[in-house]
C-alpha positions, -999 to 999 in steps of 0.1 A, spaced: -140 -31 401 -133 -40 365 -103 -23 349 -100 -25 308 -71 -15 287 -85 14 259 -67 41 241 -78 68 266 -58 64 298 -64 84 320 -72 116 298 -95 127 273 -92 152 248 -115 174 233 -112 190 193 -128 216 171 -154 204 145 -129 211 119 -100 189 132 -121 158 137 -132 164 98 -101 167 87 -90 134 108 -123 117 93 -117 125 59 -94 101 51 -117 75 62 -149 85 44 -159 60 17 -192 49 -6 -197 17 18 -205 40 46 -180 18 63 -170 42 90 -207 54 97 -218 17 102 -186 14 129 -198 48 142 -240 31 143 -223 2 161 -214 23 190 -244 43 190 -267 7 189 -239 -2 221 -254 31 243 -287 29 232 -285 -9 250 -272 2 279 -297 30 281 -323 6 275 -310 -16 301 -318 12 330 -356 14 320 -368 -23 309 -376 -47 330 -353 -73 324 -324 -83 291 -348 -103 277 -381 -73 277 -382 -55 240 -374 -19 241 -396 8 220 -373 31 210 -375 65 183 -351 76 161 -351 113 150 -333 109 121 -325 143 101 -306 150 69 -268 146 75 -247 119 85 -260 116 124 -292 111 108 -278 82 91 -258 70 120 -291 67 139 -313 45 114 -281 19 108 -280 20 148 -316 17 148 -310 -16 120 -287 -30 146 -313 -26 179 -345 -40 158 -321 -69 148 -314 -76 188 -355 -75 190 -366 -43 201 -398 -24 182 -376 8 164 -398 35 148 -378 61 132 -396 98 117 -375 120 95 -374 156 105 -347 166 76 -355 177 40 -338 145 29 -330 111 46 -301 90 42 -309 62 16 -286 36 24 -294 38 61 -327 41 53 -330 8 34 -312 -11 62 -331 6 87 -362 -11 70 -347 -46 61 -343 -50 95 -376 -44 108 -374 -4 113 -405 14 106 -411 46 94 -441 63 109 -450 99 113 -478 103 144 -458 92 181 -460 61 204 -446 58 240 -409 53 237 -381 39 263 -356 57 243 -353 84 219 -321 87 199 -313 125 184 -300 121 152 -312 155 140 -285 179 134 -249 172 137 -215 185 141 -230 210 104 -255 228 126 -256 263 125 -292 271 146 -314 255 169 -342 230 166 -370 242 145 -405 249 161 -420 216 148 -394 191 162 -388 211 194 -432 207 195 -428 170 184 -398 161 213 -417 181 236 -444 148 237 -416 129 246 -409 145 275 -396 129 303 -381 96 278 -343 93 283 -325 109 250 -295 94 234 -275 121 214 -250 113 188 -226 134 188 -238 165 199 -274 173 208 -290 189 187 -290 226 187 -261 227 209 -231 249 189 -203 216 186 -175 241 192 -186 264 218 -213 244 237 -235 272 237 -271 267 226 -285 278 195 -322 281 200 -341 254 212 -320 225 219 -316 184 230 -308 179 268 -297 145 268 -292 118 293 -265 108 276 -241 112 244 -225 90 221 -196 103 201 -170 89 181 -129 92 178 -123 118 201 -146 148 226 -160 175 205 -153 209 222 -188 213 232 -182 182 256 -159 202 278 -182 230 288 -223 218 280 -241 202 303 -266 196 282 -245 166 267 -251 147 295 -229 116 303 -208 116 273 -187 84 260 -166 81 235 -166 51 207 -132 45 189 -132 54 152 -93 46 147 -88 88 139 -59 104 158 -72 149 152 -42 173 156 -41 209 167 -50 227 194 -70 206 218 -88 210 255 -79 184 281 -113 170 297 -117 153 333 -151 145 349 -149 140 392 -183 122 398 -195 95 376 -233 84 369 -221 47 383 -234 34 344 -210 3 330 -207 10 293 -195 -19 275 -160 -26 263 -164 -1 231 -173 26 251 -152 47 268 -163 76 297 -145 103 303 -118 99 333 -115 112 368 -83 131 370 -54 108 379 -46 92 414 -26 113 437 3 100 454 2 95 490 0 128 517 13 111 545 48 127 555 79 110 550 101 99 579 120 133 573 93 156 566 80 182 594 53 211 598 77 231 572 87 211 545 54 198 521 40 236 520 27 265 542 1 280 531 -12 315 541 -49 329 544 -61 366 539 -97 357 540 -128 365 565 -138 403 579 -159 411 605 -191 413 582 -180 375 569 -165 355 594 -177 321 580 -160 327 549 -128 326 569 -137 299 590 -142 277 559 -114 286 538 -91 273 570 -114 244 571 -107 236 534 -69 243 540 -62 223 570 -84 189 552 -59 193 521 -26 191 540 -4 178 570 16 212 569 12 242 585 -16 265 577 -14 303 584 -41 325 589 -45 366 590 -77 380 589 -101 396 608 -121 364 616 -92 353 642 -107 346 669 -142 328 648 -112 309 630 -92 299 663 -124 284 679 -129 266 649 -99 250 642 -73 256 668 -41 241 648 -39 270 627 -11 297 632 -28 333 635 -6 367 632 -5 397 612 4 398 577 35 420 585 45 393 612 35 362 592 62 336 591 76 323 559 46 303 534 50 292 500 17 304 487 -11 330 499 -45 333 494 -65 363 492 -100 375 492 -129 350 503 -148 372 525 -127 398 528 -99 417 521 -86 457 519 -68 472 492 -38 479 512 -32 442 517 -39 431 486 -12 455 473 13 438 498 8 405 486 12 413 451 42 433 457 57 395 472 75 370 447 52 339 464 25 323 441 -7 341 451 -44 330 448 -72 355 444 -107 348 450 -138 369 456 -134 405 475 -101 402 459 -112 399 426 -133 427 427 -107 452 444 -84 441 415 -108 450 383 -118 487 400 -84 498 409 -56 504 385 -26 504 409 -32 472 414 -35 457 378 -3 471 373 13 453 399 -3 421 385 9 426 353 46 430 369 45 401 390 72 376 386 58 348 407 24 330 394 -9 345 405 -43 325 399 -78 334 399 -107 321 407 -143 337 392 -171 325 389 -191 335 357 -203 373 370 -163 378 388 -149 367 352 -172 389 333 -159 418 357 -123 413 346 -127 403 314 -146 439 306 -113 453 325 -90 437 308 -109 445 273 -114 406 258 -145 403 235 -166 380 247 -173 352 222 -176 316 245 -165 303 275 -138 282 262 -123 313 243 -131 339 269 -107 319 299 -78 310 275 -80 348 263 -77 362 303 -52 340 309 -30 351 283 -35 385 277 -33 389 323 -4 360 331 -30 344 352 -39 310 358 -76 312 358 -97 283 374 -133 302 361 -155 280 383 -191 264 375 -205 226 369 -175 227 343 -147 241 360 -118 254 337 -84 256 344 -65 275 319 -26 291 318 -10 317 301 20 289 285 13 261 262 -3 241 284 -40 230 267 -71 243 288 -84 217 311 -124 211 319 -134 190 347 -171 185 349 -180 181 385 -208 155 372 -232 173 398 -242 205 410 -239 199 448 -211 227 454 -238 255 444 -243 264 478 -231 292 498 -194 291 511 -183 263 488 -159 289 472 -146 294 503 -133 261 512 -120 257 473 -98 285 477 -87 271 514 -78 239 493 -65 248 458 -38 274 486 -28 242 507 -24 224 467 -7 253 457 16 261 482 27 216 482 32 220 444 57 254 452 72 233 477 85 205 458 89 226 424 62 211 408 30 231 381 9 250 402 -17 249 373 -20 207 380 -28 221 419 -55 243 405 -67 211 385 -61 188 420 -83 207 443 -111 214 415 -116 178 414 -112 167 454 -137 197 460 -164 183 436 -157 150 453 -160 163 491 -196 184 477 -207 148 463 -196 127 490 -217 157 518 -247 153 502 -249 117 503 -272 101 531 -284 64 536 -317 74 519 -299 92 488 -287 122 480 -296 154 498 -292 192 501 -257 199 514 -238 229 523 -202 246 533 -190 231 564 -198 191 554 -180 199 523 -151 212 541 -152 180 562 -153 154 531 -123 169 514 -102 143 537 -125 114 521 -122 127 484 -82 130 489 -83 93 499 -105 81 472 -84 97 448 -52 81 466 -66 50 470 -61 41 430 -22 46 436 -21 19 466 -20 -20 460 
């Protein structure tokens, strides 16, 4: 493995529209200097891209540029200068009201042609709207991409009709293969999947202000060249194994509320999660005991009222009563709630209040419909999803992990919200939740131990359990459907693999 010294080690971080302007603007000259470095990177991509679908370095590519009115449109015709130089065949057709002269003219020195009636492409580059667009594609381009259906799409930037700063779409949109940007990750990067695999091109501008931090787990295996930078897994672990002094007690006991009679499995699977994530003792009350106990034998099962001493408790997948619930909350040990136990707390009063009075840290984890539920509770205006979690997080004390293909980790301090796309959507299966909320506990519970942020847990177990979905749906013929349980048992594999960076 090749390892390459950039400016983004380790982390990437993502900025509004109006911060990366205001970091630009300094820059911004007549010689459309910085938009010919930006057309550099974008004519870098595009090559690799091309690379995937031709049949060998030395084949010419056909590739379209969709070049509208602002400055992506002109980052895509000096790009698409730069590829008919190297010898591919670049058309280019303007979909804006104006074009960008300067581009335009180099675009055609170089061999670029203007047409307006389609080929076959190998590539399409979307230079349409821009980081200025307020709506979505307009009926004829969306009816003109639509015959290029199927051709991999380069967006720059953003694609088009994706909102830059909320990721939501405006109307008909671009879903890209991948995205090319420049500087820094636009906030849309952090929550669209519509972007693709996004990389990152340095522009030499440093934005300010309030930022989100952005992680990926899963890779597309692409090599990007030197000048372009993917986004990062989260950083290497150190080791789990115990220290000569360590015991059953000392890195962490975790305890789990989870399973009922109707749900078994869901408490089967959050112990499964639990036990994968650490060397220390794992608790377990529930009504699933004897399910559980077949299962996974090592685990310690009593009553709540009789349950030795843990440094973190989980609550709620597939099962729990109100009465318990109120017990935990009433205890000063970081708590986790999940599921059942979400619901219970946005229908009953009593027990916001004793959330809102808690002194230890509680976290959350909803998925989009249990989020919706509290947020309505707890009154926030929904506007997007980047807004939304910060807003519950604050305005509850929580640390919310709001789960999806970007999962989002955000706190009620200072600390910036963190995205980690899972880079796949192998965890949408039933019980998955389950053995996140076994694992983020055990994470949880190691972080109490040894007095470190329970929010960089939350982050932790996001990440190993979008590995361990990845890894169990791998076979030797490619990838295939997965489900709980081989999750559950990869989460071992996905803690080495992230260790294994840390070791020499």
């Amino acid at each position: 493995m090749r390892h390459r010294k950039n400016r983004y080690p380790g982390v990437m971080y993502a900025y509004s529209v109006q911060a990366i302007r205001d970091a630009e603007a300094p820059l911004i000259g007549p010689d459309d200097a910085l938009m010919k470095q930006a057309a550099g990177h974008v004519a870098q991509a595009a090559a690799t891209l091309l690379a995937e679908t031709l049949p060998n370095a030395a084949y010419p590519g056909n590739v379209l540029v969709v070049a509208g009115s602002g400055g992506n449109g002109g980052d895509g015709l000096y790009a698409g200068a730069e590829l008919a130089r190297a010898g591919h065949h670049v058309e280019a057709i303007r979909v804006g009201t104006r074009i960008h002269e300067r581009a335009a003219a180099a675009f055609e020195h170089a061999g670029g042609q203007f047409v307006t009636k389609l080929g076959d492409y190998d590539l399409v580059i979307d230079g349409i709207i821009g980081l200025g667009g307020s709506k979505g594609l307009s009926d004829d381009v969306a009816t003109l991409l639509a015959r290029c259906a199927g051709t991999p799409i380069l967006a720059i930037d953003v694609p088009s009709g994706i909102n830059p700063d909320t990721g939501v779409p405006m109307g008909a949109h671009i879903t890209a293969t991948a995205t090319v940007t420049f500087g820094t990750l636009r906030y849309a990067h952090a929550v669209s999947p519509a972007c693709g695999e996004v990389v990152v091109g340095d522009i030499g501008i440093a934005p300010q202000g309030s930022h989100v931090q952005v992680y990926r787990s899963v890779g597309t295996g692409r090599v990007w060249p030197e000048g372009l930078h993917p986004i990062p897994r989260i950083p290497a672990i150190e080791s789990l194994e115990p220290g000569p002094d360590d015991h059953k007690y000392s890195r962490g006991v975790v305890g789990l509320l989870a399973g009922s009679e109707r749900y078994p499995g869901a408490g089967v699977l959050c112990v499964q999660g639990a036990v994968r994530a650490t060397p220390s003792m794992v608790r377990y009350v529930g009504a699933a005991r004897d399910f559980v106990l077949d299962a996974t034998p090592e685990v310690i099962a009593s009553s709540l009222a009789t349950a030795g001493k843990v440094q973190a408790w989980v609550a709620g997948p597939g099962g729990a009563t109100t009465a318990e619930l109120r017990d935990l909350l009433s205890r000063n040990i970081p708590l986790l709630i999940d599921a059942d136990g979400i619901k219970l707390l946005a229908k009953n009063a009593d027990l916001m209040d004793l959330l809102a009075n808690r002194t230890a840290a509680t976290v959350v984890t909803p998925h989009d419909a249990e989020f919706a539920t509290l947020a309505e509770v707890a009154g926030i205006s929904r506007t997007d999803r980047l807004t939304d979690t910060q807003a519950l997080a604050e305005q509850l004390g929580l640390i919310v992990v709001r789960k999806g293909r970007f999962t989002l980790v955000a706190t009620p301090g200072s600390e910036p919200i963190t995205s980690i796309n899972s880079g796949h959507s192998w965890s949408a299966t039933p019980g998955s939740g389950d053995v996140l909320a076994g694992v983020m506990g055990a994470w949880l519970a190691r972080h109490a131990a040894l007095g470190r942020p329970l929010h960089e847990a939350a982050i932790i177990a996001v990440h190993l359990c979008a590995d361990a979905a990845w890894l169990a749906a791998q076979t030797p013929y490619g990838p295939a459907p997965t489900s709980a349980s081989p999750i559950a048992a990869h989460v071992q594999d996905a803690t080495a693999r992230l260790t294994a960076t840390t070791r020499r």
